[in-house]
C-alpha positions as CSV (number, residue, x, y, z in Angstrom):
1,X,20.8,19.9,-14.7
2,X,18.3,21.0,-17.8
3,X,14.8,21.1,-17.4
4,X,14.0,17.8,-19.6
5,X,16.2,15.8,-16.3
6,X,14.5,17.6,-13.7
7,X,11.2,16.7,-15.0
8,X,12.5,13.5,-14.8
9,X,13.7,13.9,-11.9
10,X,9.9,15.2,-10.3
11,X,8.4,12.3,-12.0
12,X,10.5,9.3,-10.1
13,X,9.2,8.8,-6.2
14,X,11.6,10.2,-4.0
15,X,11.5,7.0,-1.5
16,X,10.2,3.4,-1.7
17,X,8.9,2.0,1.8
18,X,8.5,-1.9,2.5
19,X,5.0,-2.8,4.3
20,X,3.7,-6.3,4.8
21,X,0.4,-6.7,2.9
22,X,-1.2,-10.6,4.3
23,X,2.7,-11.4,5.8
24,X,4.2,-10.9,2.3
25,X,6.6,-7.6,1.9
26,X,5.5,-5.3,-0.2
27,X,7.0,-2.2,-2.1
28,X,5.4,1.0,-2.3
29,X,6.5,4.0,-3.9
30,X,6.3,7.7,-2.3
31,X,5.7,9.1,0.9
32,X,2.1,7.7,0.5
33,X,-0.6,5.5,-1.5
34,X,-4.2,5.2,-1.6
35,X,-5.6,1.6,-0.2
36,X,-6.2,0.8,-3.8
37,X,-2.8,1.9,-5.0
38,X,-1.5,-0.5,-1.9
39,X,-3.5,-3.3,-3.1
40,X,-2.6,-2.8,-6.8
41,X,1.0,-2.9,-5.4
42,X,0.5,-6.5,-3.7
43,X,-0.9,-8.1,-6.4
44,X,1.4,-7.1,-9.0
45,X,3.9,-7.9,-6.5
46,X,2.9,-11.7,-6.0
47,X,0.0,-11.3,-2.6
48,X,-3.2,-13.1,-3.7
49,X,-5.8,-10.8,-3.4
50,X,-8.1,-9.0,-5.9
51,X,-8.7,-5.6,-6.4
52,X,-12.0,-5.9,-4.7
53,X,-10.7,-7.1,-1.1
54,X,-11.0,-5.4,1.9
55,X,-7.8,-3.5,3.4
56,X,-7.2,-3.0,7.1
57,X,-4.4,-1.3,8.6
58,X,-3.3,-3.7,11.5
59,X,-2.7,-1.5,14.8
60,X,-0.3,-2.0,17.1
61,X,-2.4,-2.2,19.8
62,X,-4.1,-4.8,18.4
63,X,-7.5,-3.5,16.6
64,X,-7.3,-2.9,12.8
65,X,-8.4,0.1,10.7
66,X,-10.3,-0.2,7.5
67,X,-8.7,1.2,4.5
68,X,-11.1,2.3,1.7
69,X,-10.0,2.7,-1.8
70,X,-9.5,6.5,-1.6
71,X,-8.2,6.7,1.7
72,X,-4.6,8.2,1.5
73,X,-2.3,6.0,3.7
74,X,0.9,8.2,5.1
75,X,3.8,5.4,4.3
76,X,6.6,4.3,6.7
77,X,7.8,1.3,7.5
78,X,6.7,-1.5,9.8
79,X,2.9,-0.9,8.5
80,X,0.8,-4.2,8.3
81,X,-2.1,-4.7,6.5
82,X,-4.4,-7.5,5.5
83,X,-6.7,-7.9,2.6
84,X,-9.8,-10.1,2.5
85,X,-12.9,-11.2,0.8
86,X,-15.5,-8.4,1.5
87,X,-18.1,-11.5,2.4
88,X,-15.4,-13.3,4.5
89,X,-17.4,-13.7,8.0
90,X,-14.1,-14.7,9.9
């Protein structure tokens, strides 16, 4: 392999995980993504949400987690989140 393909090589994510943003599957590359870079994913990928939602990391015990824009999420599958309005009282 020459250098110029293993850069290449270093530069494409070594896995792709499938998490369910709002019920829709979504498609994230890497072993992990910031909550931005999960809702940047979405929405490029079809969810309606804005850049500017709140992300929470449903549990599965039931509670949810908020996920702030530079909080690094560890990916693997069966991870659920959903994104909302930041003034959304419900």
């Amino acid at each position: 392999m020459t250098e110029a393909e293993d850069n290449v090589k270093q530069d494409k994510p070594d896995r792709q995980t499938e998490v369910t943003v709002n019920g829709r599957g979504v498609v994230l590359d890497g072993k992990e993504a910031t909550g931005l870079e999960i809702k940047q994913a979405a929405i490029k990928q079809g969810v309606p949400i804005q850049e500017n939602f709140v992300l929470q990391e449903e549990l599965p015990n039931g509670s949810s987690k908020i996920i702030g824009d530079t909080d690094v999420v560890h990916l693997r599958p069966h991870l659920k989140f959903t994104a909302i309005r930041h003034d959304d009282n419900s």
